[in-house]
N, C-alpha and C positions, 0 to 999 in steps of 0.2 A: 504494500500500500504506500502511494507517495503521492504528493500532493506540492502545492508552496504555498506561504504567505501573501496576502494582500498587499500591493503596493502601495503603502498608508503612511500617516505621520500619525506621531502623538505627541498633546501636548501635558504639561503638567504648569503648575505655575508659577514656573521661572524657567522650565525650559522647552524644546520643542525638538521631538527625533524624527527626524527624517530621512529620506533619500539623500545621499549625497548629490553633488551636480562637480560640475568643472571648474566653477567657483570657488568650490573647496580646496583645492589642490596643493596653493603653496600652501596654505594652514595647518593644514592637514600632512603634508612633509615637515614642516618646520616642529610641529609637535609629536612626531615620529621619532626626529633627532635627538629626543631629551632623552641625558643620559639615564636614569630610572628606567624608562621605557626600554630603551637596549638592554638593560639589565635584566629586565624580568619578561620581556618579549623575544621571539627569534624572528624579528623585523631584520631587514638586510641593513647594515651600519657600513659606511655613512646614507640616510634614507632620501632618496632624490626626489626630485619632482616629478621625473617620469617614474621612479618607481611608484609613486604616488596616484599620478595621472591613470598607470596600470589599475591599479587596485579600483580607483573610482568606475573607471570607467567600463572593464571589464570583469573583473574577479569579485566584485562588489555584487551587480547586477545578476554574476551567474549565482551566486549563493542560494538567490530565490526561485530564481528560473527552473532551476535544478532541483527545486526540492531540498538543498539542506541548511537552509538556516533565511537569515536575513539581518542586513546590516543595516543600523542609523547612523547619521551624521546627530550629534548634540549640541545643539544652539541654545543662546539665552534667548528667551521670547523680546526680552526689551531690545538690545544689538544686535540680535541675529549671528553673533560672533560666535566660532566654532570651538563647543568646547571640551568637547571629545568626541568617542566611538562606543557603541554600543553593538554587539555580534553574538546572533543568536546561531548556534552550529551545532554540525553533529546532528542533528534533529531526527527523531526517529518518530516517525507518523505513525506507525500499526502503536506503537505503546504511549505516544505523543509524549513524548520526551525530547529536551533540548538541553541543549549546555550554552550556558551565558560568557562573555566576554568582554570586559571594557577597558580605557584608556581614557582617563583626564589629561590635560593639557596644563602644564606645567601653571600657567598663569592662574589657572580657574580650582586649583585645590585647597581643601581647607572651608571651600564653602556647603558643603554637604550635594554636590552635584550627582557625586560615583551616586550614592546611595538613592537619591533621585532619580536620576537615570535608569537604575538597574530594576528599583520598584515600579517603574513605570510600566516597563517591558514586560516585566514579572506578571504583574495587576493584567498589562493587556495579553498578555500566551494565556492566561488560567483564566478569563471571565472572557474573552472574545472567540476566542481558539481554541478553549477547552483541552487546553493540555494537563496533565495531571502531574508532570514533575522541571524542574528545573534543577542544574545543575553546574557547578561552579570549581575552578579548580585554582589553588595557590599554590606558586612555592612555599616551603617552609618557612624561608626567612620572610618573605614579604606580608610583613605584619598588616600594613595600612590598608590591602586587599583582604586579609584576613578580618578588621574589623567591620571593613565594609557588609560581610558577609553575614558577619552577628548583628549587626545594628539592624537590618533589615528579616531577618528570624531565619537565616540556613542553620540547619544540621549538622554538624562537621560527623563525618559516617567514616572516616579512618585515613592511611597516609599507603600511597603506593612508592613504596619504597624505587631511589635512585632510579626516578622515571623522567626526568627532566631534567635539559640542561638551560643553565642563566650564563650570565656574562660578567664578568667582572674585570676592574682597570689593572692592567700589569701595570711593572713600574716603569718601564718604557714608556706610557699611555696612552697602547694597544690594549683591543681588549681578547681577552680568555674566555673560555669556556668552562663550565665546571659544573659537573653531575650537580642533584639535589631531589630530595623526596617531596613530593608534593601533598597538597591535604584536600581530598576530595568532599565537599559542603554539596545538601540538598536543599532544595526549597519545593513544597508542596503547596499547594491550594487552602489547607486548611493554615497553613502557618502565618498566611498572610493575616488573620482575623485579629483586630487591635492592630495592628502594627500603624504606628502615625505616619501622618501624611509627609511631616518635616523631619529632617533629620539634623543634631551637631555633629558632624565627625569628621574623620582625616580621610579623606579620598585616596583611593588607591589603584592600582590596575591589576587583571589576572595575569597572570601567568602565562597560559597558555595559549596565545593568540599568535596567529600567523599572518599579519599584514602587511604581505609585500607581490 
């Protein structure tokens, strides 16, 4: 069974996930380049505009086309400035299951956006889409993804040991590779219940995302 998403936006109130366009593109490299992001992404380093342009224009669009997943661009509703990514993947239609993904933007952290963002997504897979689980994955070190994940009610359900590799600056300052156990978090339908609309917390990115 496969199917794909609607090509939609949502809004929440302070931000707005949409489609990306061509618009996005230098923004959208420029906030690829942060060093965090290389650290906890396997994004291509240094991240170009054409690798950028790639992603938007084509590898973006196939996510849904295809059946597995679907990607936002994250704007502030007042600027319309872009303030991260939001990638819903992996998606498995016969169990409706998907796995979450995001990236803040160095400038916009700090303001409860990640957790924003992610409940938005959340709220619309499980009350429009009828999906019954989401799914979330961190390294171990990257705590700020990690809080994102409890502030918003995941499950942290166990660690698949030395499954991922991160990046980090030699002394040179080039960067390395280096294994790390990750911690696999659920979110369900019923988890969402109470959970507030605002959040205070430190924004962070998953892990696991492959945007290049």
């Amino acid at each position: 069974m496969t199917s794909t998403f609607p090509n939609i936006s949502i809004s929440t109130e302070r931000l707005v996930l949409r489609p990306f366009d061509d618009l996005d593109i230098e923004a959208f490299a420029e906030m690829m380049n942060d060093e965090l992001v290389t650290t906890w992404t396997s994004v291509p380093q240094p991240y170009t505009d054409a690798d950028a342009h790639t992603w938007i224009t084509e590898l973006a669009p196939a996510e849904r086309t295809d059946g597995r997943g679907i990607v936002f661009a994250v704007t502030e509703f007042l600027t319309q400035r872009l303030v991260g990514i939001v990638h819903l993947q992996n998606t498995n239609w016969r169990i409706r299951s998907s796995e979450i993904a995001y990236v803040i933007a160095p400038w916009a952290r700090g303001e409860g956006y990640a957790s924003e963002a992610v409940l938005a997504a959340a709220e619309w897979l499980f009350r429009d889409q009828k999906f019954e689980r989401l799914e979330l994955r961190t390294a171990a070190d990257n705590t700020a993804s990690q809080q994102v994940a409890q502030k918003i009610g995941c499950i942290s359900e166990g660690v698949l040991r030395n499954a991922w590799i991160v990046r980090t600056r030699a002394e040179d300052g080039t960067w390395a590779e280096v294994r790390t156990d990750i911690i696999v978090w659920s979110l369900l339908p019923e988890d969402l219940e109470g959970t507030a609309e605002q959040f205070a917390d430190v924004d962070g990115f998953t892990s696991l995302a492959d945007w290049n």
